[in-house]
C-alpha positions in Angstrom: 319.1 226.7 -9.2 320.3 230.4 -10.7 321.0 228.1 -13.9 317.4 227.2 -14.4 316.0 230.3 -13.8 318.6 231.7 -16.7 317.9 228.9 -19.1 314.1 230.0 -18.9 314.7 233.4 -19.5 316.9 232.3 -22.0 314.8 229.7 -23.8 311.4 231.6 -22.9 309.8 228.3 -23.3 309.0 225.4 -20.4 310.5 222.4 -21.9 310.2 218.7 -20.5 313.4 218.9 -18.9 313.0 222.4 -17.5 309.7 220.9 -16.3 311.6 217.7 -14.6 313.8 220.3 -13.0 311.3 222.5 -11.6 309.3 219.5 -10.2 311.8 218.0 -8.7 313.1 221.3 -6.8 309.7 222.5 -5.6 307.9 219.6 -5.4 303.7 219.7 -5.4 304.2 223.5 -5.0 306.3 223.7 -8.4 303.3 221.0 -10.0 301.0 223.5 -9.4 302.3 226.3 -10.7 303.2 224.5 -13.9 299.5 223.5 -14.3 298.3 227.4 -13.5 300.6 228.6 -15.8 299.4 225.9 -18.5 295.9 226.5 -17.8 296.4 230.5 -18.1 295.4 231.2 -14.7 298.5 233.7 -14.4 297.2 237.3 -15.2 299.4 239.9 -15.7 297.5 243.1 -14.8 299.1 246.6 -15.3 299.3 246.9 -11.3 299.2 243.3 -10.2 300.0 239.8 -11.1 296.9 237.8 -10.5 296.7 234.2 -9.8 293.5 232.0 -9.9 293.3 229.3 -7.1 290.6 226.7 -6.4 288.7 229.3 -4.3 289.8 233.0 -4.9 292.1 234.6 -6.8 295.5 235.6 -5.3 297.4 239.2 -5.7 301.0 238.3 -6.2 303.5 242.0 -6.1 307.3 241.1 -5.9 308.2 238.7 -3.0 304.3 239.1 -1.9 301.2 236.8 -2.1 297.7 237.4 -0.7 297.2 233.4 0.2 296.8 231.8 3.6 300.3 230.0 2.9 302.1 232.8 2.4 301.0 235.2 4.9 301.0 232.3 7.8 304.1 230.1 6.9 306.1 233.3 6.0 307.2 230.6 2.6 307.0 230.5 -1.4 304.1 229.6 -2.4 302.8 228.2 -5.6 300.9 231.3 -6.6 304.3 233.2 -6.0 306.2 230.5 -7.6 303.5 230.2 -10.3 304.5 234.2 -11.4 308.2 233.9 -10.7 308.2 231.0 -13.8 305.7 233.0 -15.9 307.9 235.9 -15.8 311.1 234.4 -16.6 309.4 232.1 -19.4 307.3 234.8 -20.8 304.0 233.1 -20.1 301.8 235.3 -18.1 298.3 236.2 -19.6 297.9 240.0 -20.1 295.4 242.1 -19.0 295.3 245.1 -20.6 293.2 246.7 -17.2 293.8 247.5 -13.3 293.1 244.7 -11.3 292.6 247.3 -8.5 289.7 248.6 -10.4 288.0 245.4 -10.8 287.5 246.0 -6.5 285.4 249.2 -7.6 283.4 247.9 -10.7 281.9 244.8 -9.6 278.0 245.5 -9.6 276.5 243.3 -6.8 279.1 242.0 -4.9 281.0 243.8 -1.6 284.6 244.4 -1.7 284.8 241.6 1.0 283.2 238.8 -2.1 286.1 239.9 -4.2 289.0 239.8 -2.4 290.3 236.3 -0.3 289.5 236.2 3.5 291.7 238.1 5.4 289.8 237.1 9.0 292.9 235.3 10.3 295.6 235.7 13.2 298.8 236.4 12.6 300.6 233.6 13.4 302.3 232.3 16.9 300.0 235.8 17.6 296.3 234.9 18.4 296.1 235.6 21.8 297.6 239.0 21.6 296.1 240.4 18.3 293.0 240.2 15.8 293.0 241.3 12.8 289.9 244.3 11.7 288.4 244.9 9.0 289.5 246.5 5.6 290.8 250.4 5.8 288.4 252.3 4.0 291.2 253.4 1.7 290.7 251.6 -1.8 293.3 253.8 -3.6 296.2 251.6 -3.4 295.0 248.2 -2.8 293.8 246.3 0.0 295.7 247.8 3.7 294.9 245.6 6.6 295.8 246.9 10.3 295.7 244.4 13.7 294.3 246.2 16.8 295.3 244.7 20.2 292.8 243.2 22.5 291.7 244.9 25.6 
């Protein structure tokens, strides 16, 4: 697997066969990504790798992904996997803007429009904790806490 990831940093291009292999190691999840990355849906902010789902857009920062997959399965998603090829081929889209201050500049639509829904429990966790709403702190990103029900 370390080879293919070389050969597209190497190559900086998706070829059929690097395509084949990608496919065949990830599956749907690695089909996806290959169609977000050809259809340019994989932003390259100057804070944030952005990538556009069906529904919302998805925050992607190192090993992190704002999607329902990844913060309840705890796996790679396509978004993730979507970035990790874009960087190593060279493909992302640039941005030449903060995605954090598209959250501010939005006229008309509340922070909670903009960003995907976070209204879920944690995992193997419902009983025990719900999740609340947004901080009030915009200054470096979206911070979620969980209070415990009484």
């Amino acid at each position: 697997m370390s080879d293919l990831w070389q050969r597209m940093k190497e190559k900086r291009v998706l070829d059929s066969a690097v395509r084949e292999e990608l496919e065949a190691a990830f599956g749907a999840r690695g089909k996806k990504a290959l169609a977000a990355i050809d259809a340019g849906k994989v932003k390259q902010y100057r804070d944030f790798f952005v990538v556009e789902g069906r529904t919302a857009e998805y925050v992607v920062d190192e090993d992190f992904c704002t999607c329902r997959d990844f913060l309840y399965r705890g796996r790679t998603c396509w978004h993730l996997l979507a970035v990790r090829i874009a960087i190593a081929a060279d493909l992302a889209s640039p941005v030449d803007e903060w995605y954090q201050d598209r959250w501010k500049t939005r006229e008309g639509e509340s922070r909670a429009e903009i960003l995907p829904a976070w209204d879920y429990p944690a995992q193997n966790d419902t009983a025990a904790l719900s999740v609340c709403e947004p901080s009030r702190s915009y200054t470096t990103g979206p911070e979620f806490f969980r209070k415990k029900i009484q």
